[in-house]
Every structure is written in C-alpha cells, then in structure tokens.
C-alpha positions in Angstrom: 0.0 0.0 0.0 2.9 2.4 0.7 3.8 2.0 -3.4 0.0 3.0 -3.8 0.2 6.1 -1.5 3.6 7.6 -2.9 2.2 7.1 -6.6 -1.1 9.0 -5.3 1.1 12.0 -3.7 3.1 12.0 -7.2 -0.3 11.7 -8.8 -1.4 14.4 -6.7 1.3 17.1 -6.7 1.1 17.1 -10.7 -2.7 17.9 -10.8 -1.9 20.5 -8.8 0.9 21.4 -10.9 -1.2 21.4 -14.2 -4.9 22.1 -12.6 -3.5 24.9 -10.4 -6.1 27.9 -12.0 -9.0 25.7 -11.2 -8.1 24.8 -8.0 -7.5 28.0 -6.8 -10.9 29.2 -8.5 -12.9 26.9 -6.5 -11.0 23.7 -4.5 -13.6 22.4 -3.2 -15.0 22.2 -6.4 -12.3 21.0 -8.0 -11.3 17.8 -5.7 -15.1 16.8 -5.4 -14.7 16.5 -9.3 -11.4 15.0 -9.0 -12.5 12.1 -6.9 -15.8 11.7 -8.7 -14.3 10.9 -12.0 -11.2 8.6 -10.4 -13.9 6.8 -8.7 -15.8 6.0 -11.9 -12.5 4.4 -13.7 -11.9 2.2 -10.5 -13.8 -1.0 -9.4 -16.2 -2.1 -8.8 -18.6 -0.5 -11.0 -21.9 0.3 -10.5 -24.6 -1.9 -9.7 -24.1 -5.8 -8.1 -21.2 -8.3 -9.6 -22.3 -10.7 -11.4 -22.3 -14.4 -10.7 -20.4 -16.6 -12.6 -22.9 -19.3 -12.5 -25.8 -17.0 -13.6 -23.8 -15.5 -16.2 -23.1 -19.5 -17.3 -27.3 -20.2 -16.7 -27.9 -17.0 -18.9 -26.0 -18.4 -21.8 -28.0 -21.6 -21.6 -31.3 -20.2 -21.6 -30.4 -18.0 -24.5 -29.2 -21.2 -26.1 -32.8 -22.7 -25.5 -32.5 -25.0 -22.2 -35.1 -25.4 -19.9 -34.5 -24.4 -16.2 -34.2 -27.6 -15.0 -31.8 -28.6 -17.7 -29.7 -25.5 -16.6 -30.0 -26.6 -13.0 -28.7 -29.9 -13.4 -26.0 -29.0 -15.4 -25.0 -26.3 -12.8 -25.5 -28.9 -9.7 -25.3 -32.2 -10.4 -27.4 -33.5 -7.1 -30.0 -31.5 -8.4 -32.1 -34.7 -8.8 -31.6 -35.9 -5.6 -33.0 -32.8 -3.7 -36.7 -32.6 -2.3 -39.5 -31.2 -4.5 -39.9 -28.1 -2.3 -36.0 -27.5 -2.9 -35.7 -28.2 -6.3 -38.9 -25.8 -6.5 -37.0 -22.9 -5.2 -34.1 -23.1 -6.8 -36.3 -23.2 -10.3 -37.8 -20.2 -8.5 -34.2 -18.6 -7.7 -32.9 -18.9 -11.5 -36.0 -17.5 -12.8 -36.1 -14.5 -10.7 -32.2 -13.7 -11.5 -32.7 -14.2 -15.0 -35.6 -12.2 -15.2 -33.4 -9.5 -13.7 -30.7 -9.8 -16.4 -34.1 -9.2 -18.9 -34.4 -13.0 -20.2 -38.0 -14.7 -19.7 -38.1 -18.4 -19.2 -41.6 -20.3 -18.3 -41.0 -23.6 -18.0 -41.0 -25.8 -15.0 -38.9 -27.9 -13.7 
C-alpha cells in the first residue's frame, strides 16, 4: 500500500501542478470532481457483480435449455433434492434471469 500512497502523492502534486487555476478558483470544487471521476474508472462498477454461475445459466437459456436442464447442469445433485427445494431453486434462477431481462416459463 505504501507503493499505492507515494504514486497517489506524485499523482497528486502534478494535478496541482497542471490544474492549479481551477483549483485556486474553486477547491472544493475541483477535488469533489477530482475524486468523482477517479472513482468512476476504479472498481467495482456500478450496480451488483455478477455471478459466474448466472452469467453460465444465462448463456444456456439463450441457447434454449429449460430451467431444469440449466439446474442440473449447474448442480449435479440437483435430482436428488426434495421437491420443495428443487422448487425454489427453479424459482431462484428464474427470478435472476428475469433480472438480467431474459424470460423463461418452463417448470422444472
């Protein structure tokens, strides 16, 4: 973290260096700006992550596979889990694929 902190201060001293009109104008100004727009280039973004399983799901759905065909190639002992289980994960995929703006119907 120290190699992250001296690049910062190097980082820093040139804005002032090149920026130092508009920072006297209005500093406050100025470093609210400053941090806004470094924030939007560094992670994370905006919104929630995504899953790597849902992002695999989503790909199979758009290829055509039924929920419970994506669920059993996802977790293997999906067949071997109770009905009310199996029902709720069915529910679980639907809902987050919904969210990423794909419909799916069928049951499981």
């Amino acid at each position: 973290m120290q190699a992250l902190e001296q690049m910062l201060r190097k980082f820093s001293a040139k804005m002032k260096r090149q920026f130092a009109k508009e920072i006297a104008r209005d500093p406050a100004k100025f470093k609210k700006q400053a941090v806004r727009l470094l924030r939007r280039t560094l992670p994370p973004g905006r919104g929630r992550p995504n899953n790597p399983r849902y992002d695999e799901a989503a790909r199979m759905a758009d290829q055509g596979k039924a929920v419970g065909d994506i669920l059993r190639s996802l977790d293997p002992s999906f067949d071997s889990l109770d009905p009310w289980t199996r029902m709720l994960a069915a529910r679980g995929l639907r809902a987050a694929l919904r969210r990423r703006g794909r419909q799916l119907g069928e049951r499981v």
